[in-house]
C-alpha positions as CSV (number, residue, x, y, z in Angstrom):
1,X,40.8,-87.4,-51.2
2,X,41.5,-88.0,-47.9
3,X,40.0,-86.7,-44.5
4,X,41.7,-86.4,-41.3
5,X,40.2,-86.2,-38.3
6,X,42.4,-84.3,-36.0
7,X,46.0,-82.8,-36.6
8,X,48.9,-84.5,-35.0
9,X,50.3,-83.4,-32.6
10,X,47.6,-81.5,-31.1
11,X,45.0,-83.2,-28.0
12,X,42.1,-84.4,-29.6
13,X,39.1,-83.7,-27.0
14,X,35.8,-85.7,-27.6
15,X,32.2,-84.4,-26.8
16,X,30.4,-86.9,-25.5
17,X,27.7,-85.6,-27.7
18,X,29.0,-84.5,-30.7
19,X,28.3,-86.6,-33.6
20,X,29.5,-84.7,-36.4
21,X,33.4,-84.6,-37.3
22,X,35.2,-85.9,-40.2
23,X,34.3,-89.9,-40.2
24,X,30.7,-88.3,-40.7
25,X,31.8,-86.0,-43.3
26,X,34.0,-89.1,-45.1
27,X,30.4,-91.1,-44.9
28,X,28.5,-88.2,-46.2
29,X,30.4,-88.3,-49.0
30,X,30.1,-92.3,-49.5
31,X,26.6,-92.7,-49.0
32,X,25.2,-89.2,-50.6
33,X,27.5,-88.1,-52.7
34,X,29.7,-90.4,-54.4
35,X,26.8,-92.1,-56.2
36,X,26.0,-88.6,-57.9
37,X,29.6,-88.0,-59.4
38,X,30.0,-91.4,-61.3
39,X,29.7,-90.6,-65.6
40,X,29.7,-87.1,-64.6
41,X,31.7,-84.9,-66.7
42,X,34.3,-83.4,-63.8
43,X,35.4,-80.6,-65.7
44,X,32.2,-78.8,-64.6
45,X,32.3,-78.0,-60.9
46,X,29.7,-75.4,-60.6
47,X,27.5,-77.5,-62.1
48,X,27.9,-80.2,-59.8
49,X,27.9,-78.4,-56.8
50,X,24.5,-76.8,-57.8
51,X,23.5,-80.7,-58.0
52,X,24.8,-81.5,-54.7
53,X,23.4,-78.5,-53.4
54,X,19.8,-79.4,-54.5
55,X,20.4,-83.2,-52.9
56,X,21.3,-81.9,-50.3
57,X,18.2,-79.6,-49.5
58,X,16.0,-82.7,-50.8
59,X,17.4,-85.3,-48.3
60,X,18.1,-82.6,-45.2
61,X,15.7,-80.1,-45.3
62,X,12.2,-81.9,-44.3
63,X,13.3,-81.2,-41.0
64,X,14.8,-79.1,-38.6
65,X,18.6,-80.5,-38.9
66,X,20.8,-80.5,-35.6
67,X,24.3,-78.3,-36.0
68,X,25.8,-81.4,-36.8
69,X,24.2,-82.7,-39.2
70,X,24.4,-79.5,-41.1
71,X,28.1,-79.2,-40.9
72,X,28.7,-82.7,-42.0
73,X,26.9,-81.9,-45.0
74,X,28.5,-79.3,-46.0
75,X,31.5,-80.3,-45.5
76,X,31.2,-83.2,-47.2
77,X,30.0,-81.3,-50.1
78,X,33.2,-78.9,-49.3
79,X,35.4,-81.7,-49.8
80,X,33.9,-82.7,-53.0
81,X,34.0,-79.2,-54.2
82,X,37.7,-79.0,-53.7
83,X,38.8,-82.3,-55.2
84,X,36.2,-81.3,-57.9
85,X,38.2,-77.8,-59.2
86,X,41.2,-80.1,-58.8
87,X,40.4,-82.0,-62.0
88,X,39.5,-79.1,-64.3
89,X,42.8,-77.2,-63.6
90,X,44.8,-80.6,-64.2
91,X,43.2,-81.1,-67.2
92,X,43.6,-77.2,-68.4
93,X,47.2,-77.0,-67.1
94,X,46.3,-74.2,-64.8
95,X,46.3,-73.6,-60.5
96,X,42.8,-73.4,-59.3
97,X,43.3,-69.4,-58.6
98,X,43.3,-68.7,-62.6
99,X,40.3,-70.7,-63.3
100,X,38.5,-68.8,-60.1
101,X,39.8,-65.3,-61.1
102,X,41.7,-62.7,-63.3
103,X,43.3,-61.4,-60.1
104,X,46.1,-63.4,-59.6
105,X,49.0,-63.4,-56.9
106,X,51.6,-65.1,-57.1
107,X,52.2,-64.8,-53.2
108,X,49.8,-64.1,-50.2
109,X,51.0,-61.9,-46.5
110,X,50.2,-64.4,-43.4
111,X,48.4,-62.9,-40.7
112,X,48.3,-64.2,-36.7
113,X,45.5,-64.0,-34.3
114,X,46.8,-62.6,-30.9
115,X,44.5,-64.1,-28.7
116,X,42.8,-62.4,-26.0
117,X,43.2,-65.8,-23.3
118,X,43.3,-65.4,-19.5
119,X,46.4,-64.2,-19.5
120,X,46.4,-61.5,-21.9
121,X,43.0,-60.3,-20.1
122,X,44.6,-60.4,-17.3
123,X,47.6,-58.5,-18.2
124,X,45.3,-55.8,-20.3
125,X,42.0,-55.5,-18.9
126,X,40.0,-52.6,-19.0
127,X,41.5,-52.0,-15.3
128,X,45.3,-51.3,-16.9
129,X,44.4,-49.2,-20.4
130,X,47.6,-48.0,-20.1
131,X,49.5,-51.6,-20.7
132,X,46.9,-51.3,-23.6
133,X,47.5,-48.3,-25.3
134,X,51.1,-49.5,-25.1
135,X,50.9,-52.6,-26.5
136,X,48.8,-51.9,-29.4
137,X,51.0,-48.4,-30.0
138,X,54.0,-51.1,-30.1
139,X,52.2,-53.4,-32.3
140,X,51.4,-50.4,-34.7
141,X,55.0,-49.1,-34.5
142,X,56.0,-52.2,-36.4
143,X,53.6,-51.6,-39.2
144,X,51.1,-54.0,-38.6
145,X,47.6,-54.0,-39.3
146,X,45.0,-54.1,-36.9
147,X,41.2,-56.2,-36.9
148,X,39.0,-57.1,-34.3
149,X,38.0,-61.1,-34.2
150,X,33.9,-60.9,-33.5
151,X,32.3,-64.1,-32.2
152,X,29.0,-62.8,-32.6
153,X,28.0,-59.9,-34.9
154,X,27.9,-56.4,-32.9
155,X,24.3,-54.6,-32.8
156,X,24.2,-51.4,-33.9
157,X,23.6,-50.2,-30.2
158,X,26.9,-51.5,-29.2
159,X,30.1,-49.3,-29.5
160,X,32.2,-49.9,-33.1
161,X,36.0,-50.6,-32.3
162,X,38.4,-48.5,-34.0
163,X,39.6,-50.9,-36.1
164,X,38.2,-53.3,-38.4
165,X,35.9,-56.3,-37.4
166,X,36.4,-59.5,-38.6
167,X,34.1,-62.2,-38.6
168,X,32.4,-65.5,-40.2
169,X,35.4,-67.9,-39.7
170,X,32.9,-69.8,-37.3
171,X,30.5,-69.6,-40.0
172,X,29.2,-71.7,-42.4
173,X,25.9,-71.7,-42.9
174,X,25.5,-69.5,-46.2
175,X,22.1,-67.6,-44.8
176,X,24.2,-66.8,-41.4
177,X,26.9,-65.6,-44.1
178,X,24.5,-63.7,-46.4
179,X,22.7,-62.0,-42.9
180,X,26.0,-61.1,-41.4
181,X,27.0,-58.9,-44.6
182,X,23.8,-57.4,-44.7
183,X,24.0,-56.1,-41.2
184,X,26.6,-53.7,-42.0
185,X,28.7,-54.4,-39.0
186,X,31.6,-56.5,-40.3
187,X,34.4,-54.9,-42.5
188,X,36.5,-58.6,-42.8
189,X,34.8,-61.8,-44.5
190,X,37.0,-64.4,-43.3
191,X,35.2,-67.5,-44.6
192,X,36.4,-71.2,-44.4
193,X,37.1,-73.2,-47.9
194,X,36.7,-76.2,-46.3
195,X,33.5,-75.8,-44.0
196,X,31.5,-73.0,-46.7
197,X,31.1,-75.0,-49.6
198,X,34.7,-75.0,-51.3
199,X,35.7,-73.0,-54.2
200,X,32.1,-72.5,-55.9
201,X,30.7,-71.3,-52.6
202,X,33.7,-68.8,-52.4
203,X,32.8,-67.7,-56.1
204,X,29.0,-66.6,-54.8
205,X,30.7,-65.1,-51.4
206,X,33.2,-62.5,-52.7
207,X,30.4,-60.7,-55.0
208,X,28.0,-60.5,-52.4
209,X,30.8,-59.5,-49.9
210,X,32.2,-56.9,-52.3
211,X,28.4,-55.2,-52.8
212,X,28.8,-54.8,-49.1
213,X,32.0,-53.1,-49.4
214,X,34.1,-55.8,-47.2
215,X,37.8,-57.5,-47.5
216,X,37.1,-61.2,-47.8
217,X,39.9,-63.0,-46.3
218,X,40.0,-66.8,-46.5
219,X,40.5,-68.7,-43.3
220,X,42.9,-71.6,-42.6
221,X,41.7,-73.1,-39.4
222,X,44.7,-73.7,-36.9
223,X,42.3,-76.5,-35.1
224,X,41.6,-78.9,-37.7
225,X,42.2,-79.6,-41.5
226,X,45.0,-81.2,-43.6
227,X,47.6,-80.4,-45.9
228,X,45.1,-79.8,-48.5
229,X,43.6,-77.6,-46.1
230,X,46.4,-75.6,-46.3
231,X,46.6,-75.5,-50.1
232,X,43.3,-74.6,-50.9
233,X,43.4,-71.4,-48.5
234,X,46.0,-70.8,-50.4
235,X,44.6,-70.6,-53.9
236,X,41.6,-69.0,-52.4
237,X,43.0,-66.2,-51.1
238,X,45.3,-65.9,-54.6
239,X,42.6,-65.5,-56.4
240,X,41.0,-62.7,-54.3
241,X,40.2,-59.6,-55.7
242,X,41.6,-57.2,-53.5
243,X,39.9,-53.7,-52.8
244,X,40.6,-52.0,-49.4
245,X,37.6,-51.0,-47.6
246,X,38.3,-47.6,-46.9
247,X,41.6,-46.6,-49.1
248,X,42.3,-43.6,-47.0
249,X,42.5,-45.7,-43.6
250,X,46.0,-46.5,-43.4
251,X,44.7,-49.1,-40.9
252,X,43.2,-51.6,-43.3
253,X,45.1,-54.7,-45.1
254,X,47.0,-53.5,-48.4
255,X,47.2,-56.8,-50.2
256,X,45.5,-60.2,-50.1
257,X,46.0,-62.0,-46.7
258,X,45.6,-65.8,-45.4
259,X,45.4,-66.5,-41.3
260,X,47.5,-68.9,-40.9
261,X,49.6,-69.7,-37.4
262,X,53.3,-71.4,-38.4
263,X,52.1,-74.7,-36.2
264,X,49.6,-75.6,-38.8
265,X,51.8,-74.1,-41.5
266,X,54.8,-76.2,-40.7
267,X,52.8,-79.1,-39.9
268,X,50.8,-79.6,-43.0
269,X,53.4,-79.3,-45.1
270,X,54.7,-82.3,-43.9
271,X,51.7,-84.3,-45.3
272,X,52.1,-82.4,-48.7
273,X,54.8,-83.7,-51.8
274,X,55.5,-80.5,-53.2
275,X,55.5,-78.0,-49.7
276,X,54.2,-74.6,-49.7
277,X,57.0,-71.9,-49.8
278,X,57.0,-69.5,-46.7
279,X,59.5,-66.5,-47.1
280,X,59.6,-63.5,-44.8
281,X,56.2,-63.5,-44.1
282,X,54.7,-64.8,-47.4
283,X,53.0,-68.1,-48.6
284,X,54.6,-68.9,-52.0
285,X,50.9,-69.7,-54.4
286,X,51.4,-73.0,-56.5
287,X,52.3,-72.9,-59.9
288,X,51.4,-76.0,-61.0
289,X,48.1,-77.1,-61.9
290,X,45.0,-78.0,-60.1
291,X,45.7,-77.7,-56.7
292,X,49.3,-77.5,-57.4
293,X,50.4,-80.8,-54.7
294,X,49.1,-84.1,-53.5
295,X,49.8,-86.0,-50.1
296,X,52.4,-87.5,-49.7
297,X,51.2,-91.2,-49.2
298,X,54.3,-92.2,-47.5
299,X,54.3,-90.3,-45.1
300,X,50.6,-90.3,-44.5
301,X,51.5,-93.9,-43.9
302,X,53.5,-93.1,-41.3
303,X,52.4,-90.9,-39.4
304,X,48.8,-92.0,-39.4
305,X,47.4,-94.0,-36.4
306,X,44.9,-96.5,-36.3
């Protein structure tokens, strides 16, 4: 298992204050967790992660625990979680997505954020709705499908957009997660593999997300993450059972879909020994079993920096 603590290529900016981040996360799992996997029977990864959940709430929840703190717990466990399912689907010959779910797909649409920076504001403020209207009349032209990021869930005295809202990528606090479907305001679940809990938080997610009639869309992070990163997303979203919210809005998503932008695409798969297939707009899913790759050591080697 390996960590990485910022993606090449990209600036690394440091908060003075921030003590969090993946050498946290890598010492979380040291110090808390390893010590609790050794003689266990891997082939059980809900049971461990109920075990690592319990830890958890026994060492951090006395107190009041800073945002960091919280993150680098979870995603230590995340980590685990990941590597965890790993095991059992090398051992059963299967990809992760089977032993998560009957729904299968073999390949998953990539979605891109078009994000609403200075420029764009600029260019399409509430001043021009005309240059609006035109571009998203263009963008609909091609048949794309429309959602609406939301960085903080809308009250029900605010105006609903006209299209869906997606939101939770931020996330991962499962409470935050469990009140945001509850509200009623979201129609996308686009939760994190890698910062939620890992594949047996996913498996407690989509039911509750489903009850709430929403799409839940997995979330690879174009910020941070690795090549297995990119892989798990991958058989997360595979395994998805889809159900449109609304069938008769031609609006909505008609099959599984992974955020992804082609930097962190391209740039992953450089870390990875068997790549991830993109054709015409598609993520190929690994066959092979477990997580269906590994890193490629050689050129981890090389392109890491101490």
């Amino acid at each position: 298992m390996r960590i990485a603590s910022v993606n090449p290529g990209r600036e690394h900016r440091k908060s003075p204050n921030r003590v969090g981040g993946a050498p946290k996360i890598l010492e979380g799992i040291n110090t808390l967790f390893d010590p609790t996997l050794i003689g266990r029977n891997l082939t059980e990864p809900m049971t461990i992660w109920n075990d690592r959940q319990t830890l958890s709430v026994s060492i951090f929840g006395t107190k009041v625990r800073t945002c960091d703190e919280q993150q680098t717990s979870i995603g230590a466990s995340s980590a685990i979680d990941i590597a965890v399912w790993d095991i059992p689907g090398k051992f059963k010959g299967l990809p992760i997505c089977n032993l998560l779910s009957g729904a299968i797909q073999s390949q998953v649409k990539v979605c891109e954020d078009v994000s609403l920076d200075d420029l764009w504001v600029q260019q399409f403020s509430s001043n021009s709705p005309s240059k609006l209207r035109a571009e998203l009349k263009a963008t609909s032209s091609t048949g794309a499908c429309l959602s609406v990021e939301a960085f903080k869930q809308h009250s029900k005295d605010e105006p609903r957009p006209s299209v869906p809202v997606a939101w939770s990528e931020q996330e991962w606090e499962g409470k935050k997660l469990c009140d945001g479907m509850a509200g009623g305001d979201i129609d996308i679940l686009r939760p994190k593999v890698i910062l939620c809990g890992g594949f047996t938080a996913l498996l407690q997610i989509i039911p509750s997300a489903n009850s709430h009639g929403m799409l839940v869309v997995p979330f690879c992070s174009s910020v941070y993450g690795s090549g297995i990163t990119l892989v798990a997303t991958t058989q997360a979203s595979a395994a998805v059972l889809w159900n449109r919210v609304k069938p008769e809005q031609e609006i909505n998503p008609k099959e599984p879909i992974i955020k992804l932008s082609p930097y962190s695409s391209s740039c992953r798969n450089e870390f990875l020994v068997k790549k991830i297939g993109v054709s015409s707009g598609y993520l190929g899913v690994p066959e092979r079993p477990g997580l269906g790759t590994t890193v490629d050591e050689q050129v981890w080697s090389r392109l890491t920096v101490s």
